[in-house]
N, C-alpha and C positions, 0 to 999 in steps of 0.2 A: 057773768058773761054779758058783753057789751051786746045790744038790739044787732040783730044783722050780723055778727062774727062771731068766729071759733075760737076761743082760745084755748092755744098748746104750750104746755110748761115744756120748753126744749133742754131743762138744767139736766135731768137725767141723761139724756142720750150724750150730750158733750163732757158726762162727764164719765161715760161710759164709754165714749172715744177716746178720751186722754188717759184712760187710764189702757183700753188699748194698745196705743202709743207709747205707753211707759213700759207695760210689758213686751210690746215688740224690740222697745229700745235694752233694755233689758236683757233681754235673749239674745239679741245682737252683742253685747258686750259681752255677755257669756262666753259667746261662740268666739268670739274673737280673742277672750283671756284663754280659752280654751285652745285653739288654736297658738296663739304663744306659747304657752307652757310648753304643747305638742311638740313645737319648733326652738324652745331651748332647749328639751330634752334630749331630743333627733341630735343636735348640735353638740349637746356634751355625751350623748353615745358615740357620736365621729369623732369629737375628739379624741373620746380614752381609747377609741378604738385606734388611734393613730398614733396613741403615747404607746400602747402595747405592744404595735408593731415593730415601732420604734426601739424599743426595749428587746423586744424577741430580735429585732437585727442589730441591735449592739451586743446583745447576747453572742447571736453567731458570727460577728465581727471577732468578738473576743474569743471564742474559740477556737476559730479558723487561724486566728494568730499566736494563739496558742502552740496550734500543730506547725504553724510555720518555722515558729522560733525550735521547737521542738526538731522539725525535720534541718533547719542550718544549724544545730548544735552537732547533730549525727552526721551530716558533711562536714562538718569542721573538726570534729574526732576521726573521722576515716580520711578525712585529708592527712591530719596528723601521723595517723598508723602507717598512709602511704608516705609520708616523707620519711617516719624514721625506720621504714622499710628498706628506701629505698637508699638513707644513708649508711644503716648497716651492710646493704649489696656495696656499696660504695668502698667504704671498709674492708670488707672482707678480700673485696678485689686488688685493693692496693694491699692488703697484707698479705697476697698470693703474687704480686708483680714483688714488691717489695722486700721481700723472704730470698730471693735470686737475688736481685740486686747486692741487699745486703751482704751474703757471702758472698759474690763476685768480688764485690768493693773489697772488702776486709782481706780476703785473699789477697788479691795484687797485689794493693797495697802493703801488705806484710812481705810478701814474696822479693817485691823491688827495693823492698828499701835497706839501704846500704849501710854498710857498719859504721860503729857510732855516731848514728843518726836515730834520733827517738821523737816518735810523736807525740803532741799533746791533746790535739783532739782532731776530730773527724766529723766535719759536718753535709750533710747531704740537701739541698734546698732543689727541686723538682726533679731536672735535668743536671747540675751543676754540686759539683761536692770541691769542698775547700778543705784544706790540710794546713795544720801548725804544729810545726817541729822545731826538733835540734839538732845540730850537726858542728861536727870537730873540724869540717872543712868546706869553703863555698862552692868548691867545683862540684863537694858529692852532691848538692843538689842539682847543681845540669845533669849530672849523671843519673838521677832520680826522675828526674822530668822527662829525658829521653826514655828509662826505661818504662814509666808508666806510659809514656805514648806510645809506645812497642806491645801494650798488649791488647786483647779485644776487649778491654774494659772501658778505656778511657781516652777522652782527643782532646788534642791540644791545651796540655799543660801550658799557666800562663804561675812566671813568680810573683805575685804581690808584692812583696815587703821582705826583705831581710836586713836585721841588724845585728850588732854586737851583744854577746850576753856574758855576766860573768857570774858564774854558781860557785855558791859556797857551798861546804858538803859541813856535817858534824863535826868535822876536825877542825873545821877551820880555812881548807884548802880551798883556794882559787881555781877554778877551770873556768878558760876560754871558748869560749861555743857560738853560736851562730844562731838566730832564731828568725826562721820563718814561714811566707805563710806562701802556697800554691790554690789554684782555683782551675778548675777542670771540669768537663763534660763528658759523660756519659756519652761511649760510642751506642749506636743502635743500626742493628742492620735494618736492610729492606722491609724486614716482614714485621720487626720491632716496630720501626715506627707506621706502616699501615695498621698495626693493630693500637697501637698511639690515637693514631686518627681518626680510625673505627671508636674507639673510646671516646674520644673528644664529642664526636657528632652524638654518640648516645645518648654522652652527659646533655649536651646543648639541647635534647630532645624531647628528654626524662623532665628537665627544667623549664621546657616552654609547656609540658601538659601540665605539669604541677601548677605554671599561672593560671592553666584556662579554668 
């Protein structure tokens, strides 16, 4: 100790403050690694928490579509059942309109038709029925045409076509004959065709629900 002064060794105390320092710094990096960790982990809980959600509503995405496809398969089958429901009413009706017709038709026309004079077919398209025959003379068919317009089967016979024919038989034998063809309409009275037209709207009607 120098005359007149104190001396103080100050290496302790500063180095009793840096190391302070060191441990405050220290603590601080802790808290701070600490805190990160805290905040990546918060972060990938939000996440998975947001992939699960994710997943639980693509889940019930696929579900819910599931039942959708599920319920347009069972409107697409009861659509079905009602068209070929309503094709068999369709059917049956014309096979109950048609059932008349038929024997009306076939009647007359057997009734009217004149001696040797033979048909070969008989065809019916809605309202209109055509006839192709034979006959040994061209008047019998005016005579044929008038008397199917004479009955309440049929309006306005029209002749199509008539030509010459010549038949051979087994013998060998030539016959001269006549071959033609008629086109006619179905008479209808009053209430025929209102019930025509009640039909008609039906159909038209039956066909625009089926669209909807």
């Amino acid at each position: 100790m120098r005359k007149g002064f104190i001396t103080i060794n100050l290496l302790p105390y500063r180095e009793k403050q840096k190391a302070l320092r060191v441990k405050k710094f220290s603590a601080t990096m802790i808290m701070f690694a600490t805190m990160g960790l805290f905040l990546v982990a918060a972060w990938h809980v939000f996440v998975m928490l947001k992939i699960d959600n994710g997943k639980d509503r693509n889940a019930f995405i696929e579900t819910e579509n599931k039942k959708l496809d599920e319920t347009i398969k069972s409107i697409a089958g009861l659509k079905e059942e009602i068209k070929k429901t309503l094709e068999k009413r369709k059917i049956v009706e014309s096979l109950q309109v048609n059932r008349a017709d038929g024997v009306n038709i076939v009647n007359n026309i057997a009734n009217t038709l004149p001696d040797n004079t033979y048909l070969k077919s008989i065809k019916k398209v809605d309202e209109a029925v055509s006839l192709v025959g034979l006959t040994s003379a061209n008047n019998k068919v005016s005579n044929y045409m008038t008397a199917l317009d004479e009955t309440d089967v049929f309006e306005n016979p029209v002749l199509q076509e008539i030509q010459a024919k010549i038949l051979v038989n087994d013998k060998k034998e030539e016959t001269k004959m006549s071959e033609f063809s008629l086109k006619m309409n179905l008479e209808r009275s009053q209430e025929d065709k209102d019930a025509k037209n009640k039909n008609a709207k039906d159909k038209a009607k039956r066909v625009k629900n089926e669209k909807k």
